[in-house]
Backbone bond lengths (Angstrom), bond angles and torsions (degrees), N, CA, C in turn:
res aa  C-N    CA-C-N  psi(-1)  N-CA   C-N-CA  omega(-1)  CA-C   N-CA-C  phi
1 X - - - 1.445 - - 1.520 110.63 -
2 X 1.544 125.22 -55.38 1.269 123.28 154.77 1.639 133.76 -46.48
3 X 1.050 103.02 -5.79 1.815 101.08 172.71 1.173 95.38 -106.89
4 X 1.672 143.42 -51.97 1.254 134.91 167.03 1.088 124.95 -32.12
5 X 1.479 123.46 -54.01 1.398 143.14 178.58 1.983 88.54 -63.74
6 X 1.019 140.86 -78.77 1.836 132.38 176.51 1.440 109.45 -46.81
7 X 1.394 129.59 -18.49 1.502 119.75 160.06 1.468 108.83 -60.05
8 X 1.283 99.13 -82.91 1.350 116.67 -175.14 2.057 99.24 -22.01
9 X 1.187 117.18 -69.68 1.399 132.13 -147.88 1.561 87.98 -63.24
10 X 1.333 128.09 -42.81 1.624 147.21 -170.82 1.308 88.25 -50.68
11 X 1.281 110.28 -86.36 1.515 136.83 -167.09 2.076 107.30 -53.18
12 X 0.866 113.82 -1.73 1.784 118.83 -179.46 1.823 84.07 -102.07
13 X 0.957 97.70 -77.28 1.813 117.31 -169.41 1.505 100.16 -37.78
14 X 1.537 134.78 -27.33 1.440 145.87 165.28 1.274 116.73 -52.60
15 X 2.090 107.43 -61.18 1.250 103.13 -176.18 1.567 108.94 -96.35
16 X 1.107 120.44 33.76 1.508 117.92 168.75 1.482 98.95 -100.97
17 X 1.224 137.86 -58.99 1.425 130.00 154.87 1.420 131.75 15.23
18 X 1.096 107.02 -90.79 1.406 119.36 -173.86 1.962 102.99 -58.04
19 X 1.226 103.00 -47.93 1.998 105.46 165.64 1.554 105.61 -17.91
20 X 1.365 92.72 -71.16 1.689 94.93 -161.19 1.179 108.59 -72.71
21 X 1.225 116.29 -22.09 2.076 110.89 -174.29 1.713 107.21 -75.57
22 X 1.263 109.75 -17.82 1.286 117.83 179.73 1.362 120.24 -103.48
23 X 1.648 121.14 26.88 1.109 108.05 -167.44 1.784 107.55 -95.17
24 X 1.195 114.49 141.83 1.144 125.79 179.78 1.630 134.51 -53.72
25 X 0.870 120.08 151.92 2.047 119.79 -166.40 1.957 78.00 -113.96
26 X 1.693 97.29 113.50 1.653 92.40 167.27 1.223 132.95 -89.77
27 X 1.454 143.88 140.17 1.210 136.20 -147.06 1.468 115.65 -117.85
28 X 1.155 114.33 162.55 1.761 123.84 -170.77 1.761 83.27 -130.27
29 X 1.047 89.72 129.39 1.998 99.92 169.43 1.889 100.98 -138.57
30 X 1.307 87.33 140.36 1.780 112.42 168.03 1.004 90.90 -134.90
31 X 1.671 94.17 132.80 1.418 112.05 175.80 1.708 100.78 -141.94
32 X 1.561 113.05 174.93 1.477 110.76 -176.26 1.618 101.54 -120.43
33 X 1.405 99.98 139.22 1.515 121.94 178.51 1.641 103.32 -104.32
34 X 1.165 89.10 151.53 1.592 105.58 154.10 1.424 132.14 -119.16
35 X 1.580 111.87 126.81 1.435 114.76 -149.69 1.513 95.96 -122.26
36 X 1.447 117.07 142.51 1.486 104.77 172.47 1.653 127.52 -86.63
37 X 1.338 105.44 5.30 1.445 116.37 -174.71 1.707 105.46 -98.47
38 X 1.638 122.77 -33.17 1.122 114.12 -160.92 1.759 84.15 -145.97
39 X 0.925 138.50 6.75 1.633 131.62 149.70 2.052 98.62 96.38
40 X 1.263 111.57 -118.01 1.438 104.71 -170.05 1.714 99.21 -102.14
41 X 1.048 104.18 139.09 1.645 111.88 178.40 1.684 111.70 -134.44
42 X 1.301 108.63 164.77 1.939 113.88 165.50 1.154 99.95 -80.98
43 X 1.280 109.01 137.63 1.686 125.45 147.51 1.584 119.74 -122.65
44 X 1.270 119.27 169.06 1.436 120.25 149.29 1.454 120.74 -51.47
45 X 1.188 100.09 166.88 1.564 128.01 159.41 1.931 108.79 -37.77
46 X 1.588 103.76 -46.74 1.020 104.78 -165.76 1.538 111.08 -97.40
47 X 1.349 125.94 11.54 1.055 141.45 -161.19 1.746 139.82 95.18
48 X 1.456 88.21 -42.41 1.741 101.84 177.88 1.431 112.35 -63.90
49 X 1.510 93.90 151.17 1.360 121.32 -161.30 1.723 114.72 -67.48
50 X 0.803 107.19 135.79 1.779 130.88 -166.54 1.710 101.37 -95.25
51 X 1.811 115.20 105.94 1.424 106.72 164.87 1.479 123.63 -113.42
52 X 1.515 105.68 172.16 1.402 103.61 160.64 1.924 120.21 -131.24
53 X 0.852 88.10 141.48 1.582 105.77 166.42 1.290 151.83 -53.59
54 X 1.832 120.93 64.18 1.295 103.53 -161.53 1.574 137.20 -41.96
55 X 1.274 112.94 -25.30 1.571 101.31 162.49 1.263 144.29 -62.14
56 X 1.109 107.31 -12.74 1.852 152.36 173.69 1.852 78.73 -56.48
57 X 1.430 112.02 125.36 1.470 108.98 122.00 1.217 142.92 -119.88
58 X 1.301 118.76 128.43 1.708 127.80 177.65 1.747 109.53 -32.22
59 X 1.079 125.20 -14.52 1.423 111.07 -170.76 1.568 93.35 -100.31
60 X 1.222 134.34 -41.50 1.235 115.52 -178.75 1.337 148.31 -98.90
61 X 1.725 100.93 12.55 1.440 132.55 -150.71 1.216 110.95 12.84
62 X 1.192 94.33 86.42 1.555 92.36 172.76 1.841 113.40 -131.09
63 X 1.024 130.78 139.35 1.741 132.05 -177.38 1.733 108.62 -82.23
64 X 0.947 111.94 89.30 1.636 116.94 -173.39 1.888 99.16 -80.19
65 X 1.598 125.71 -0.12 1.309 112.70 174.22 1.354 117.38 -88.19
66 X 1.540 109.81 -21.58 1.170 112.96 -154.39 1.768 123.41 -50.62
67 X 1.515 91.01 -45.92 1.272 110.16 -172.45 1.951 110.71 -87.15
68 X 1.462 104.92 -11.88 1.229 103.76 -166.44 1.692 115.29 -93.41
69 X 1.786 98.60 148.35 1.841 90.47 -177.17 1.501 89.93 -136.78
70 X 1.453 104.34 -178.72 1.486 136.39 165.80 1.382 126.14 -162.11
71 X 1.143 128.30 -142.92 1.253 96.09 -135.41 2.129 94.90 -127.26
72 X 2.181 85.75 27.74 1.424 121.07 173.64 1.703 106.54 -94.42
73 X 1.500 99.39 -29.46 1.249 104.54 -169.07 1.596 118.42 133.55
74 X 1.444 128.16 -160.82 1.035 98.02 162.02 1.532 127.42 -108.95
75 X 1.328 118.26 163.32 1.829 130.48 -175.11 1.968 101.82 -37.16
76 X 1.643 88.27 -66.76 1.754 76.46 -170.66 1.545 111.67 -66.68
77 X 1.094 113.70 -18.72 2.040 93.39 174.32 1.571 110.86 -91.39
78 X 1.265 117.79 22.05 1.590 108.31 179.46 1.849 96.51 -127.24
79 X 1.414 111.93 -7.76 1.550 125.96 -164.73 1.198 98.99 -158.01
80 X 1.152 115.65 76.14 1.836 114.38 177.98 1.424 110.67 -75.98
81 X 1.068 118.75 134.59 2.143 122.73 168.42 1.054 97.08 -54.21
82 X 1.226 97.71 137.62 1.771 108.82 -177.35 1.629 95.25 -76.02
83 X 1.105 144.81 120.34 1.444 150.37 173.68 1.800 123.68 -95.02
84 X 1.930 94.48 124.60 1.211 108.90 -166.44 1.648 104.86 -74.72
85 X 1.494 118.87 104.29 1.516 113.39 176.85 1.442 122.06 -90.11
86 X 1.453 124.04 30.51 1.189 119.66 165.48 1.516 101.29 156.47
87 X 1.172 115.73 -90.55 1.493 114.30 -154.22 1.474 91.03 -118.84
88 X 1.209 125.40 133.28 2.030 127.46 -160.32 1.775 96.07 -117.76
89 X 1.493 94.53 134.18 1.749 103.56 -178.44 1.076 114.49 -109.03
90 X 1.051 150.75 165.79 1.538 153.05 145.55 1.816 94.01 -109.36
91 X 1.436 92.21 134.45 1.104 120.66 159.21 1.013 128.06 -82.40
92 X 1.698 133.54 157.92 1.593 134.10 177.16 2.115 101.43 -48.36
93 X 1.481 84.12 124.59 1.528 105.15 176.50 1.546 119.10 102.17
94 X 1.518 100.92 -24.03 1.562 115.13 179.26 1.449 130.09 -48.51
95 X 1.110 158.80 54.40 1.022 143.69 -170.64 2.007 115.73 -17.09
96 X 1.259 116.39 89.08 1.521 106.96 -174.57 1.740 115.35 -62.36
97 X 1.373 105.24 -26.50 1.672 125.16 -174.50 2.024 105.23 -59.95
98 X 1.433 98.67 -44.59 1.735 101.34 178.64 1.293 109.93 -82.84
99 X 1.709 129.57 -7.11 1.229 127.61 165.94 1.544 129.55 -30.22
100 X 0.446 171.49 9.75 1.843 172.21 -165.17 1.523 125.21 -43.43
101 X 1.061 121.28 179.84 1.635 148.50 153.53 1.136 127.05 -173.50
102 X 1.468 101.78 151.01 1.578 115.26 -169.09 1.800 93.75 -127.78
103 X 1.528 105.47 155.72 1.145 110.35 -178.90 1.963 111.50 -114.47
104 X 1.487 85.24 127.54 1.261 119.72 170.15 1.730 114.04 -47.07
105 X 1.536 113.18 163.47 1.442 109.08 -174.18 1.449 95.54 -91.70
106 X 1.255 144.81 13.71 1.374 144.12 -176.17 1.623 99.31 -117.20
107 X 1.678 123.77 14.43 1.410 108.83 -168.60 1.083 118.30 73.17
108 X 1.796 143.45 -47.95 1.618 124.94 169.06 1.183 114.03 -25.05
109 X 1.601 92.67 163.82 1.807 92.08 171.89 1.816 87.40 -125.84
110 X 1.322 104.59 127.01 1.737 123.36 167.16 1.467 99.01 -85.90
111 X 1.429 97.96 136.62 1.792 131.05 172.90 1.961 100.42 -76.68
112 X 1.562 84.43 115.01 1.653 86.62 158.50 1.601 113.94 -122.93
113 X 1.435 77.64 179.51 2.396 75.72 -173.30 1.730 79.07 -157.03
114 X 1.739 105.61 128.37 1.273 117.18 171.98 1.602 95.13 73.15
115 X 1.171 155.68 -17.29 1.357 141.46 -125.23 1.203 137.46 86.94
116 X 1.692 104.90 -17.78 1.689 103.98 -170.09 1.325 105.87 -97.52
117 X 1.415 116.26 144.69 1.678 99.26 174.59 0.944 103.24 -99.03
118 X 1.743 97.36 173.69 1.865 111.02 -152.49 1.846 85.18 -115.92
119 X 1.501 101.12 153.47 1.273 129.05 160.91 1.702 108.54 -127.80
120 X 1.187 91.48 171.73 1.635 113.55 174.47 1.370 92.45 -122.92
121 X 1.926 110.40 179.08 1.380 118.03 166.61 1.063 124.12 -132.96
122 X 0.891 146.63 99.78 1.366 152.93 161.97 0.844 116.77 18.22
123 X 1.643 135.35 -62.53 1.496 147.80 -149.23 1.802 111.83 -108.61
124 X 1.436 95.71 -7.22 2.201 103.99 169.30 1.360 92.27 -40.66
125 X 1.382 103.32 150.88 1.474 133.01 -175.74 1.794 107.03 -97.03
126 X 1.739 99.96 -31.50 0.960 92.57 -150.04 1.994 104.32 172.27
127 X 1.137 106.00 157.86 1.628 94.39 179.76 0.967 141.79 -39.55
128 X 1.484 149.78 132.67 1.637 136.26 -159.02 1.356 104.90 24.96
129 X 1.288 120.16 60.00 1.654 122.66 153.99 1.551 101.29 -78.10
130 X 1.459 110.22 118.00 1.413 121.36 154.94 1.821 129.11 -84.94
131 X 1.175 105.05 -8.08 1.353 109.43 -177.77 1.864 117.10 -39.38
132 X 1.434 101.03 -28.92 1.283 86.31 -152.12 1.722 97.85 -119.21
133 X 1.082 100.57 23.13 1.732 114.66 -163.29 2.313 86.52 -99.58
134 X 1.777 104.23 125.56 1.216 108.41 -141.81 1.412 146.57 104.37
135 X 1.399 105.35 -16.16 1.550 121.08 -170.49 1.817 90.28 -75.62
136 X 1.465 92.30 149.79 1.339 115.20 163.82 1.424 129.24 -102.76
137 X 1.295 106.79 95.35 2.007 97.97 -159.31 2.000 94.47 -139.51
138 X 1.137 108.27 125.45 2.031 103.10 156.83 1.481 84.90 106.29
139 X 0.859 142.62 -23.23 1.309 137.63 -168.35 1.613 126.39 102.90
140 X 1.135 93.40 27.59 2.160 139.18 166.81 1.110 142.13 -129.61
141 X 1.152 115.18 -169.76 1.538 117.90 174.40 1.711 107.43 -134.05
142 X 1.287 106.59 154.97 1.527 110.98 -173.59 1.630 91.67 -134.85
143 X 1.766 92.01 137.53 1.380 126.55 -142.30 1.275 97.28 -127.47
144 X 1.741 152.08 124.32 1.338 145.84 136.06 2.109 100.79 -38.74
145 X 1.378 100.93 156.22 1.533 101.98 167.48 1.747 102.09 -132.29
146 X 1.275 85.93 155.56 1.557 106.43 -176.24 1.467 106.93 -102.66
147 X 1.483 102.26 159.48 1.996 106.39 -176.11 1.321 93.09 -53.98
148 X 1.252 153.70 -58.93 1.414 146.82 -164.62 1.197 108.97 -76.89
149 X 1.269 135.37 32.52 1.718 141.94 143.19 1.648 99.84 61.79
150 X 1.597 99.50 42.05 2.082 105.29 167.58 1.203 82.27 -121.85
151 X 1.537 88.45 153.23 2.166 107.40 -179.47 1.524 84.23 -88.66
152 X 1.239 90.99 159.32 1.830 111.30 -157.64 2.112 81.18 -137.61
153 X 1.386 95.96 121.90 1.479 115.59 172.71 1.530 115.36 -146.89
């Protein structure tokens, strides 16, 4: 019963092994779409559209939504920072050199491009949704960005 019972435990402790040697490096990808309303833009990994924030300025990277609300709710749950989860890609067209991040007051690290940081939106339908690229919300405007790090409206 005691050597069965050290098989068993042998043989667990075996296939737990290989788990951890194989554990994965998780990735952040920007990549560029082509949209017929506003031409080439950033997206995610998963397609959806990549914004920026006119109150945001490029010189100081700094996320001026994070902390901010009204009476929509608040900035980061209606415009979440697009968040760097490990190892950050540029995709074909990407500039990898303007890649960046700046860190958040919660420790994340937010994705910038050129300086500006990137959000997502809450309410995308769906891949390179432009619908909402222009909106006036926080006390700004939200902008699609282009591989050459200009807001695309």
């Amino acid at each position: 019963m005691k050597r069965s019972i050290l098989a068993l435990l042998a043989g667990a402790a075996l296939l737990a092994v290989p788990a951890f040697g194989l554990a994965k490096t998780q990735t952040t990808k920007v990549k560029v779409a082509n949209t017929s309303s506003l031409g080439k833009i950033l997206v995610k990994g998963n397609g959806f559209t990549l914004y920026i924030f006119t109150r945001d300025s490029k010189h100081n990277n700094k996320d001026t939504c994070y902390s901010a609300h009204n009476s929509f709710g608040k900035c980061r749950d209606i415009w979440p920072p697009f968040i760097d989860k490990g190892k950050l890609i540029a995709g074909t067209g990407v500039n990898a050199n303007k890649l960046g991040t700046i860190k958040l007051p919660n420790g994340s690290k937010q994705v910038t491009y050129y300086g500006h940081p990137l959000y997502g939106y809450s309410g995308d339908f769906g891949p390179a949704d432009t619908s909402y690229v222009g909106q006036s919300q926080f006390g700004g405007n939200w902008y699609a960005i282009g591989p050459g790090g200009k807001a695309k409206h």
